[in-house]
N, C-alpha and C positions, 0 to 999 in steps of 0.2 A: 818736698815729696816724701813720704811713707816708704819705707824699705820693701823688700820684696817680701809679701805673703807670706808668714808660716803658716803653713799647714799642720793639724793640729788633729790625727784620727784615732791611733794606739798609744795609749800611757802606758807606761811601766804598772801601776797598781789597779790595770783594768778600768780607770776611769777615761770618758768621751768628752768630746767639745767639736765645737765646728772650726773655733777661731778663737785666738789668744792673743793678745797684744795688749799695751801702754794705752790709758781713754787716748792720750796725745797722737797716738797711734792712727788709733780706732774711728778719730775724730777724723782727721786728716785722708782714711780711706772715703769716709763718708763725704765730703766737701766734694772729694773727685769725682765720686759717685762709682766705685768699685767696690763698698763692701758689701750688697746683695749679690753680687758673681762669685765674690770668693766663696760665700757661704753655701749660695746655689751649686756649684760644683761641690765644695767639699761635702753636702749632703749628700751630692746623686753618689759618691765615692761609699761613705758610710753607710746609707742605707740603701742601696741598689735602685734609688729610684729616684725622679725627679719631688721637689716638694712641692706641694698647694699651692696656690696660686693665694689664698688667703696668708699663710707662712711667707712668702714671699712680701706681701704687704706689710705684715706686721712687724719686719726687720726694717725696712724701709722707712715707716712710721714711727714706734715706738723704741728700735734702738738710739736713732738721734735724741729722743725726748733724755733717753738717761746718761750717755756722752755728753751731752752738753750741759747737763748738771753736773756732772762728774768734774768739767772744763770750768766751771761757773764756781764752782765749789775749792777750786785749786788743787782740787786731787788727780792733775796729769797723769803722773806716773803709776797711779794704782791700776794695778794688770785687771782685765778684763775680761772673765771666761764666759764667750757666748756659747749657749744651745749646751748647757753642761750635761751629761747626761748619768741621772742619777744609777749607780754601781746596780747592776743585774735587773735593770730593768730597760724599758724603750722610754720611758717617761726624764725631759728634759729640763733644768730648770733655763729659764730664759737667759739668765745671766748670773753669774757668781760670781764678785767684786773680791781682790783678794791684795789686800796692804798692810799695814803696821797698825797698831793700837795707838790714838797719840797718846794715851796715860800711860799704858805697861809695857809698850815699845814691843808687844810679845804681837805674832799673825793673828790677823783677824778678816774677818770673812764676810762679804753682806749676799745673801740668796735674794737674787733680786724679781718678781713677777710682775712679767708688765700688761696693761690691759688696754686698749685702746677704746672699751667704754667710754660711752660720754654718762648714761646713765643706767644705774644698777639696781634693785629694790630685793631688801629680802623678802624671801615664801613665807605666806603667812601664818606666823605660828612659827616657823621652820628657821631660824636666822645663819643655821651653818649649810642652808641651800638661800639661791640668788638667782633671781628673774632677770634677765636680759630680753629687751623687746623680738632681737632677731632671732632669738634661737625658742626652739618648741617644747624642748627640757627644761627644768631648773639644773644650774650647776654648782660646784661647792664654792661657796664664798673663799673670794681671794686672801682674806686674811687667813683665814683655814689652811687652803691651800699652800701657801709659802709656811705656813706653820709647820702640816706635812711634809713638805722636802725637808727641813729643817731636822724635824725628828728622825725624820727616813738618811740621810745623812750622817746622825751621831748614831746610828744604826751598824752602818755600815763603811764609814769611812774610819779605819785605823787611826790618822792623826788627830780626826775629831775629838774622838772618842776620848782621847787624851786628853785634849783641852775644850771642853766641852762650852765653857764658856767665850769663846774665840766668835763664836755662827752667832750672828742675826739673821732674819728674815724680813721682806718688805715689800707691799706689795703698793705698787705707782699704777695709780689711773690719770695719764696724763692727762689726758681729753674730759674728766669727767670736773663738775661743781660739788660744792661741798650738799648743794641742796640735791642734784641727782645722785648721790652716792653715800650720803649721811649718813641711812638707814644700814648699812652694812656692817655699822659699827654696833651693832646690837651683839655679834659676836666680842664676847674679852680679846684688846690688844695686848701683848708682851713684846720682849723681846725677839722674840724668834714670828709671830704674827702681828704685823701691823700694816695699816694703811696709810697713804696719802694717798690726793687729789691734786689735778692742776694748779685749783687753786689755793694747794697748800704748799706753794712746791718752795717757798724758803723755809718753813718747816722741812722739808722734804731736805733740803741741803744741808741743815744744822743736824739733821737725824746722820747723813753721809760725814759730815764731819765729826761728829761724837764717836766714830767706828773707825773711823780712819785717816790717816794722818798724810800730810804734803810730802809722801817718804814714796821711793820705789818699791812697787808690788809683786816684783818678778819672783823675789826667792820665796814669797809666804805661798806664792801660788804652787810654786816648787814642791813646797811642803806637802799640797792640801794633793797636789796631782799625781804625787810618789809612792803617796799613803797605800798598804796594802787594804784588799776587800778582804772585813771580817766572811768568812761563810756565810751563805744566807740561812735563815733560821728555818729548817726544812718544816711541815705543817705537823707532821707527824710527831716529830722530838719535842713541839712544849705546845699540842694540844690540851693536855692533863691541864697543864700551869692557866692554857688559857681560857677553860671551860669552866674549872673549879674557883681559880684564886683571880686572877688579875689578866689585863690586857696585855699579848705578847706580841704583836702585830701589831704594825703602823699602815694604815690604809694611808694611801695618798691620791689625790686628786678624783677619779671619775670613781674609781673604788670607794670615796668616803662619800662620795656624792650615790652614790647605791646602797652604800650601805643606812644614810642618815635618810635617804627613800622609804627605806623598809619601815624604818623605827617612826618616820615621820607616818606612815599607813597602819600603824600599829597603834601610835595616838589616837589620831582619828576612829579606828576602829573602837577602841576603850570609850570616849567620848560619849563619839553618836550610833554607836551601831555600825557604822559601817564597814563593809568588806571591800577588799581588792584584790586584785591580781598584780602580782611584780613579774615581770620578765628580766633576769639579767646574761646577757647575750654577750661570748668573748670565744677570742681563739686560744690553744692552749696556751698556758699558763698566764692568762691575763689576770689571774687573781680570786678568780668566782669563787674557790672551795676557800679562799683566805677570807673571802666576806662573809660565806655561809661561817664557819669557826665563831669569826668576831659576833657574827650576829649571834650564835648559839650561847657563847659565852654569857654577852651583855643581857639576852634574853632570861636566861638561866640564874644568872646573879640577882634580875629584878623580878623574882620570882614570876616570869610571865611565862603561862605554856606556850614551850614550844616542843617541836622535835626534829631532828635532822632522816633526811631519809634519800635514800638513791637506788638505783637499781643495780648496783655492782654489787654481788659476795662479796668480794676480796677488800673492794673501799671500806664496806662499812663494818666489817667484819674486825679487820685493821683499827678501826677509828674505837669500836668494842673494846678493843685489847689497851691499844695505847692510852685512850681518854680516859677510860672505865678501869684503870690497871687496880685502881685501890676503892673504888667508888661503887657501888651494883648499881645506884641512880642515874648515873653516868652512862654506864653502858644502856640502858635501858631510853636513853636521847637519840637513840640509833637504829631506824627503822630501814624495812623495807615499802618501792613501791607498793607490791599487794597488799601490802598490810592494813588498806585503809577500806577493803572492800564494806565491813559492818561497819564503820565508824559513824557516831552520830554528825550530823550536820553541825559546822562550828564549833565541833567540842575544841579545839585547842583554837589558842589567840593565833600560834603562828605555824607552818609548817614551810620547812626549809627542804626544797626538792634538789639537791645537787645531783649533777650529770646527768640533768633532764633531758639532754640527746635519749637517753635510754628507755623513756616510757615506751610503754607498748601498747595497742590497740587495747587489749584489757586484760586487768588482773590475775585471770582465771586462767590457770593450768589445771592436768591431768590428777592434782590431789584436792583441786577445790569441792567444796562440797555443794548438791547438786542449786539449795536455796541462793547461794552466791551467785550462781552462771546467769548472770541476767543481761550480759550482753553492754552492763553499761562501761560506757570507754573510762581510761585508767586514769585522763587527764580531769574527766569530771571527779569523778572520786576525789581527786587530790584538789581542786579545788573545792569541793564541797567543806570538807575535812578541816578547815581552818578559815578564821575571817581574815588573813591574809596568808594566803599561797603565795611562795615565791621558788618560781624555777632558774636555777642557774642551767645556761648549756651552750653546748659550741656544734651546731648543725654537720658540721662536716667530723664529727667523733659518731654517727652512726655507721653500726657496723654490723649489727645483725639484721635480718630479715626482721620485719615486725618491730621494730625501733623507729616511733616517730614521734622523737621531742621534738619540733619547730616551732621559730616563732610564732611562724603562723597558725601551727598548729593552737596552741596552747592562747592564742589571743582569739581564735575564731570558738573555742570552747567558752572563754571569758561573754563571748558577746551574748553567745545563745543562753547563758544566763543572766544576759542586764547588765553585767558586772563592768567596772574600771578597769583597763588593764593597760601597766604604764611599766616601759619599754625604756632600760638601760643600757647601752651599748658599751661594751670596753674595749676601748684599742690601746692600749699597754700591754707589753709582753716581758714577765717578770720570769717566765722558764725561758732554755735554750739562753741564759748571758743576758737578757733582755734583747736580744737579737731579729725586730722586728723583719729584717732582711731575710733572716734564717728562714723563719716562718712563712716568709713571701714565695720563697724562693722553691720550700717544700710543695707548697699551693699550690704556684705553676708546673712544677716538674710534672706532679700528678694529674694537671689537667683537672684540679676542683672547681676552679671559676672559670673553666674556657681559654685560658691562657696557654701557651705552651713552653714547655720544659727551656729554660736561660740558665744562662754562666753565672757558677757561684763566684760571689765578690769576695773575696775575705773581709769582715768589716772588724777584725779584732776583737768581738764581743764573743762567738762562738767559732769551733774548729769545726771543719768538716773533713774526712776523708774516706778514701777508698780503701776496699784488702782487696787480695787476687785471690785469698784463699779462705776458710771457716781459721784456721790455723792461727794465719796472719792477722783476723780479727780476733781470736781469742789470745793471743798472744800481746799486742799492742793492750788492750784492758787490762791483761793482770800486770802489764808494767804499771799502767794507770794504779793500780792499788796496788803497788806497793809503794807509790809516791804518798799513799794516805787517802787517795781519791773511793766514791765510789762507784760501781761501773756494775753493767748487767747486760746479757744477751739477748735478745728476742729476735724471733720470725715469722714468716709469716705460716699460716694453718694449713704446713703441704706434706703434713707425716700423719702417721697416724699413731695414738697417742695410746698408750700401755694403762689405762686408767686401774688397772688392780696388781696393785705390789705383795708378793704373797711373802708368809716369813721367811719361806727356805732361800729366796731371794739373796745375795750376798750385795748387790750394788746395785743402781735403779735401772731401769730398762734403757738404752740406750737409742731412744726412738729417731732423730734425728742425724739421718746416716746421708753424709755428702761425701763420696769418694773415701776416702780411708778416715775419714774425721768424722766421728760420733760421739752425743754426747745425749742426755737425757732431758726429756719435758720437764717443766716444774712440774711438782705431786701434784697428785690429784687428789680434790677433795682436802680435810678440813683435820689431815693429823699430819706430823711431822714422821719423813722417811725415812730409815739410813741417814739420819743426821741432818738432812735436807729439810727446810720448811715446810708446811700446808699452803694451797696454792693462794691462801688470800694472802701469804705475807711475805709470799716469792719477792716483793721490790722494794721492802722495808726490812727483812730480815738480813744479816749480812752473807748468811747460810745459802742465799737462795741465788750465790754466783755459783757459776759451775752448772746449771739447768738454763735450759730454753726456756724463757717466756715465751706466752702467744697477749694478743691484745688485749685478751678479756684478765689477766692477771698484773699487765702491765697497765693501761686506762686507768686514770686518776693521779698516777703517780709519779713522782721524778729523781734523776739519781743522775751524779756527777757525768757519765759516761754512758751512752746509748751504743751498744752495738746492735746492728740490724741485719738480718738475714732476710735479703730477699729470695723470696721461693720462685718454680715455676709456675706458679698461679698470675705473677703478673712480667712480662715481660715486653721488651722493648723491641719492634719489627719495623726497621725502616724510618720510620717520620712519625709511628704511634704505639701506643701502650696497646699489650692485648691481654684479655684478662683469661684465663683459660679454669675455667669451669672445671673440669676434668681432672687438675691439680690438687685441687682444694680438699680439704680432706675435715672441713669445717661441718661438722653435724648441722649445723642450724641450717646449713644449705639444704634445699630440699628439689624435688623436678618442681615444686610449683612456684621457686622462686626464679624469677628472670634473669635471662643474659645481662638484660641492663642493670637489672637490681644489683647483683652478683656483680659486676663490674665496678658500679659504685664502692660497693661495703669494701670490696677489697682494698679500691686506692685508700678511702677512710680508712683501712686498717691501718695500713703504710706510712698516712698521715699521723696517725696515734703513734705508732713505735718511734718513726721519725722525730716526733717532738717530744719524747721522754727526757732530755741530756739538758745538762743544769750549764754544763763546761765544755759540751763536741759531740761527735757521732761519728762512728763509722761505720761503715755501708758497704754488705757484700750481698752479689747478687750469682746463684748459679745458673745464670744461663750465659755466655761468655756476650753475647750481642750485648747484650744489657752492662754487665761490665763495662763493655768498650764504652757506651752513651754514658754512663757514669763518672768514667774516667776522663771524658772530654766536657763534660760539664763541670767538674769540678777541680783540674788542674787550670792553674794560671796560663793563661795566652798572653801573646804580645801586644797585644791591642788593648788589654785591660790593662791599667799602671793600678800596681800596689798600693794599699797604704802605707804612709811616712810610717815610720816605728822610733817612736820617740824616747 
């Protein structure tokens, strides 16, 4: 019989797993037929929710396939890390094998991707994308894929990083033949990317034993699960590096599979003429603005026109300063939506639409001139504008009136011109810890998808907490920095906002008055105050604690520490959220926009500030009712058990 279960949720160095044990172990739950329960519970534990019914399968299936090589292979005792989950993101690797070297005696590692393919064929043309019959997308070839973790790993794992040649990668299609799956070797294998098949699978054991040795695996896995998380490399700090000189980003998995979309639309376009549309569709920080960057870079290094464009001031303004700090070429890759109202048809190979939530019915404001105002919508224009458009957006970040980037939007403009428009989904969550639960959990509070407001879990990826007071939340952040951390305050748009700082002025206006605690807006506008930033770099500058953010300054951005002020614009009555009009002190509000509209934009807001914190958030609300729902949603009860803290 197998020992009793560890459980296996919070590591010391911020790394995840579902289950850890000896294959010998491992093997022995499975025979019983208990290791789909351990993992099916310790999942609902980690991520607040039950898994797929597919995930469920595929433990079932494909875990025995590699246990029992691992058993066949004489490698018992090598530790077993399933469901690992790569540092600050949601994205898992299947399993992470972790034993002795037999030649150098020093830890070594194998990142294991299992596929339960029987058969695979590369896109054609395409060989780092892969056809699978049942799915409607291509996805990124498995050799790639384990490649990605791999690099994504000496990225960010501390002890890696050290011994860098410790990690392989490999990717098992148990189920597949060498003649359904051949073709996938059109990508170059290495060490860190390689395939086998079924029926390669004494290869497959000679590969296991060339990495690993008949020796217990418990202390290397020690090692590899101890390791501190480097910081993650924030988008902002090696833009410049990554625009001008070289790749500083590792996409992994559904992110390379969007990103090698684009470049593969961009072939095609070069070839035959032809034009597309790309859709890539994610919640925050699933990665879109990391893809739009890589793609801007790679585009820009292979002399191909492209240009990056959004509808935020503050993003792109930001992206000016940091990318552009030495370059005027540079800054000049950085547009606005309206920018595109004269633009000839196709003049540029590619244009990169980030924070495409934010398009608007059309271009034209109050300084357009009168030949522009022709009424055509913002999202034609921008597909016009390039033989491949491609908008990144996440539907529930609109937040003004007159904000309608959707999918649907933006694929039913594709049709009315003829055009392809092909639809990439991201569900990895690489902001908030990688804390998919986080993010679930904000959703339902809000009431976005119809759900209602649940008990936060702690799943160890991200903190959440309450204040009682503005005080108490600005006080807990600057402990955070002086720990080294970064942190920033926002709330929501329930003040009204001193937009002109005059000289005789000695300190910023203090707009933001809850009871005895006042503190000031970020600046308004595009210079720096009393030592204070200009409002586009309120969340990038370090100047820019100590001011209230609102959403249109915070949107796009992320920082160690989220502190959030909720206003009475939305508050909690009984069993429902009410949105109060009347509060809002948001100029874009108008009488002609609706109770319903108005109720919407504002949860969106909430969801924006809410998902800004790279490390936690805390959350104060002045209306004491709301407090109290706050406080009982996010203190532990006796019914929810803890995670182990290992």
């Amino acid at each position: 019989m197998p020992p009793p279960a560890r459980v296996f949720f919070v590591l010391h160095g911020g790394f995840f797993l579902l289950f850890r044990e000896s294959a010998a172990s491992v093997a022995a739950r499975i025979l019983e037929g208990s290791l789909a329960l351990h993992l099916t519970e310790n999942f609902r534990h980690q991520h607040g929710r039950r898994p797929a019914g597919a995930e469920i399968r595929s433990w079932e299936r494909s875990l025995p396939a590699l246990v029992n090589a691992l058993i066949e292979a004489g490698l018992d005792e090598v530790e077993v890390l399933i469901e690992y989950s790569l540092p600050l993101t949601s994205k898992r690797a299947d399993a992470v094998l972790a034993g002795v070297h037999p030649v150098t005696g020093e830890p070594s590692y194998v990142v294991v991707e299992l596929k339960q393919w029987s058969a695979a064929y590369p896109e054609e043309d395409e060989p780092l994308l892969c056809r699978i019959d049942a799915y409607a997308q291509p996805v990124l070839n498995p050799i790639e894929q384990v490649r990605g973790y791999c690099e994504y790993l000496l990225s960010f794992n501390g002890a890696l990083e050290l011994m860098p040649r410790s990690l392989a990668g490999v990717a098992y299609l148990h189920n597949a033949t060498e003649f359904g799956a051949a073709g996938l070797r059109a990508v170059a294998e290495d060490l860190r990317g390689r395939m086998y098949t079924g029926e390669q699978r004494g290869a497959f054991l000679n590969f296991l034993r060339s990495r690993l040795a008949a020796k217990p695996g418990a202390q290397a896995a020690d090692v590899l699960l101890d390791a501190k998380v480097r910081p993650s490399k924030q988008l902002m700090s090696v833009a410049a590096a990554e625009i001008r000189d070289r790749e500083q980003f590792v996409l992994i998995a559904e992110q390379r599979a969007a990103y090698e979309q684009v470049m593969s639309a961009v072939r095609k376009a070069k070839q035959s003429n032809h034009k597309q549309v790309v859709v890539v569709t994610g919640g925050p920080g699933s990665g879109k603005s990391v893809i739009a960057m890589s793609l801007l870079g790679e585009l820009y290094r292979r002399g191909v026109s492209a240009l990056h464009a959004t509808g935020s001031q503050s993003f792109t303004k930001t992206m000016r300063r940091v990318a552009g700090a030495k370059k005027r070429e540079v800054q000049q890759l950085f547009k606005y939506f309206n920018s595109f109202m004269d633009a000839e048809p196709n003049d540029l190979d590619v244009l990169i639409c980030d924070e495409a939530h934010r398009l608007r019915k059309t271009s034209a404001n109050r300084y357009t001139k009168a030949e522009f105002r022709t009424g055509r919508p913002q999202v034609a224009e921008l597909i016009d504008a390039a033989r491949v458009p491609v908008f990144l957006l996440d539907q529930h970040q609109v937040v003004r009136p007159g904000e309608m980037g959707t999918k649907d939007e933006i694929k039913r403009a594709a049709t009315e011109q003829g055009l392809d428009c092909t639809v990439v989904e991201l569900d990895s969550q690489f902001r908030c810890g990688g804390s998919d639960a986080y993010e679930k959990w904000v959703v339902d509070l809000l009431g976005l998808e119809g759900a209602t407001p649940g008990q936060w879990e702690p799943d160890g990826k991200f903190e959440l907490l309450t204040a009682e007071s503005p005080k108490e939340l600005e006080d807990f952040l600057v402990a955070r920095r002086e720990e080294g951390y970064g942190a920033r305050m926002s709330a929501g748009y329930c003040w009204k906002w001193t937009t002109k700082v005059t000289p005789e002025m000695a300190t910023l206006p203090t707009d933001v008055v809850i009871g005895e605690w006042a503190r000031p807006w970020n600046v308004y506008g595009d210079r720096s105050r009393l030592g204070a930033p200009p409002a586009p770099l309120w969340a990038t500058d370090p100047a820019g604690f100590g001011q209230i953010g609102c959403v249109y300054t915070a949107q796009g951005f992320e920082y160690d520490w989220a502190g959030v002020i909720i206003g009475p614009d939305l508050v909690w009555r009984t069993d429902h959220w009410f949105a109060d009009r009347s509060a809002s002190k948001d100029p874009s509000f108008t009488k002609a926009t609706s109770d319903a509209d108005i109720g919407r934009l504002i949860r969106n807001t909430y969801k924006v500030l809410l998902t800004r914190g790279m490390i936690g958030a805390i959350v104060y609300s002045t209306d004491p009712e709301t407090r109290e729902k706050l406080r009982e949603l996010t203190q532990p009860t006796s019914e929810v058990e803890a995670p182990v803290l290992v």
